[in-house]
Structures are given as structure tokens and as C-alpha cells.
N, C-alpha and C positions, 0 to 999 in steps of 0.2 A: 650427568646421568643420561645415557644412551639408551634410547627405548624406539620401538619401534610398534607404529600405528598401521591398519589395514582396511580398507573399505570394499565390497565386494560390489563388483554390478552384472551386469547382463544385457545382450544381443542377441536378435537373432540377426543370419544373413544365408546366402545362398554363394556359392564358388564353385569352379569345376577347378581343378588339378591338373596341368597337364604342362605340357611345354609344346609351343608354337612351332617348335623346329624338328619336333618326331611325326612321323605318321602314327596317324589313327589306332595303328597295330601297336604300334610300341609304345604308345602313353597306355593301351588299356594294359599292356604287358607289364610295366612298371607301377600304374596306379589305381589298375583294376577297377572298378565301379567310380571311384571318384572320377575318371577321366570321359564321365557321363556328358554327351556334347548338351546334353539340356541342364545340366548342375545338378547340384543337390544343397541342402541348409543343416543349420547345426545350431540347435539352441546353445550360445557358448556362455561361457561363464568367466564373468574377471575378478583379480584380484590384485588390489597395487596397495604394496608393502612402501611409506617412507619410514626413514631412521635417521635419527636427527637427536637433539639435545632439547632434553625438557624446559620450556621457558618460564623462566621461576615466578614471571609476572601470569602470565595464564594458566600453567601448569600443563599445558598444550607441548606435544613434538609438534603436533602439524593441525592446522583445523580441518578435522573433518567435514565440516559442511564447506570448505573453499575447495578442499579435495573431491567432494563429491560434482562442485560445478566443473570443475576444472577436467573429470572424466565424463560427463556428461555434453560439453560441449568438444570436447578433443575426441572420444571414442565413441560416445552412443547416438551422436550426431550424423558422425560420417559412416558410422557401419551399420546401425538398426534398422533391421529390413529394407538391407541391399544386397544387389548382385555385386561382390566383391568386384569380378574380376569385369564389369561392363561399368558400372558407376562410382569404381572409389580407384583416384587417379594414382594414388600408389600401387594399385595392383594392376595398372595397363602394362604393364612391364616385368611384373615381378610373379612367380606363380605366387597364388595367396596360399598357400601352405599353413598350419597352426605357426611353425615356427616362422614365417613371414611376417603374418601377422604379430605375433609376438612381441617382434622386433620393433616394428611398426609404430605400435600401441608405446611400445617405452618411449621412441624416439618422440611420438608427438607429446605425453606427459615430460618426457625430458626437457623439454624447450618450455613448458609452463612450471616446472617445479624449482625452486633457488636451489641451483645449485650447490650449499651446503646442506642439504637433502641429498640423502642414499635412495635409492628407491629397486623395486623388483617388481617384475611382471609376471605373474600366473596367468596361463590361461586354458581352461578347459575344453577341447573341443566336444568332445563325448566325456560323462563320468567316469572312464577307464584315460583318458588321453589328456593329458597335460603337458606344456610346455614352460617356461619360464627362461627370464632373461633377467639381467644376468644368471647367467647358469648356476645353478648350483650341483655341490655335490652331496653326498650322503655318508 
């Protein structure tokens, strides 16, 4: 039996948008307000979906309180109230974009989750703006 479990957390942080390689003019032209040279922050909201096989000795897919450490030392560690893009070394490189981030958030849960775990990342930047990885469709 294939079931899938979800635990919700939350960050805040602060990021500006832009790319290093446009003038001034043309990040605000493509990113408008976000490409603010002082940042801005985004109360965000997470959600990581695993999917996995119910274990007939626990009744557990997945322990949620291992999952809850496992996102709190890999996500809310490295991102809760910071400046993405000055203190979290994945973003010296990368714009922090939602879907950056996103990506991000799976890859470091990917690397603590066994592998016969499915897993999905939500991530809300605003209550209107969500992204998620793997993609889905509708």
C-alpha cells in the first residue's frame, strides 16, 4: 500500500532577484521591484510530500518526527532569516528565485531521504505564488 505523508514548515528570509550580468535598467525592466539593490523578504511556506510503502511493523510511510528533523536541520537552518543571496552559498551563484529555491530545498532533502522514498517540494513564496518540484501537472 502506497501512501503518501506531508509535514508543513516555515521561513522567513530576505533575497533580491536579479542577474549580475544586466544593468540596473534591465533587471528592474524584467524583475521590477524585486530587483530592489536593498532586497526584500517573504514569509515562505514549505511542504515536503514523501510516498513510500506502509511499514506493516510501524504502520508508518515515513516518521514524521525524523522528517521534521531532517527539514529543520537541512532547510530552516540554512535559510531562516537570512539574506539568500549574501549568506546561503547556494545562492552566490544562482538567482534565488522561488523556483531556485525549490529546487534547492529538494536536492538537500534528497540527499537525507532513502532513496526508496518519492518525495515533492511545495513552496509558497506569497499565498498566491507556489512552486513545486518535481513538477506537477493538473
Amino acid at each position: 500500500m502506497r501512501l503518501s505523508v506531508y509535514r508543513r514548515s516555515h521561513f522567513n528570509a530576505a533575497h533580491r532577484i536579479y542577474n549580475p550580468s544586466w544593468d540596473d535598467a534591465k533587471n528592474e525592466q524584467v524583475f521590477g521591484s524585486c530587483a530592489n539593490p536593498y532586497f526584500h523578504g517573504h514569509n515562505y511556506e514549505l511542504e515536503v510530500c514523501v510516498t513510500g510503502e506502509v511499514d506493516a511493523e510501524t504502520g508508518y510511510v515515513y516518521d514524521l518526527g525524523k522528517l521534521q528533523q531532517i527539514i529543520e536541520e537541512e532547510v530552516e537552518a540554512r535559510l531562516d532569516h537570512k539574506n539568500l543571496n549574501l549568506q546561503v552559498d547556494a545562492f552566490k551563484e544562482l538567482i534565488p528565485t522561488a523556483e531556485h529555491i525549490c529546487y534547492t530545498i529538494y536536492s538537500w532533502l534528497r540527499n537525507k531521504i532513502e532513496k526508496q522514498y518519492d518525495i515533492r517540494v511545495r513552496l509558497w513564496e506569497t499565498p498566491r505564488n507556489v512552486v513545486a518540484y518535481p513538477a506537477e501537472t493538473f
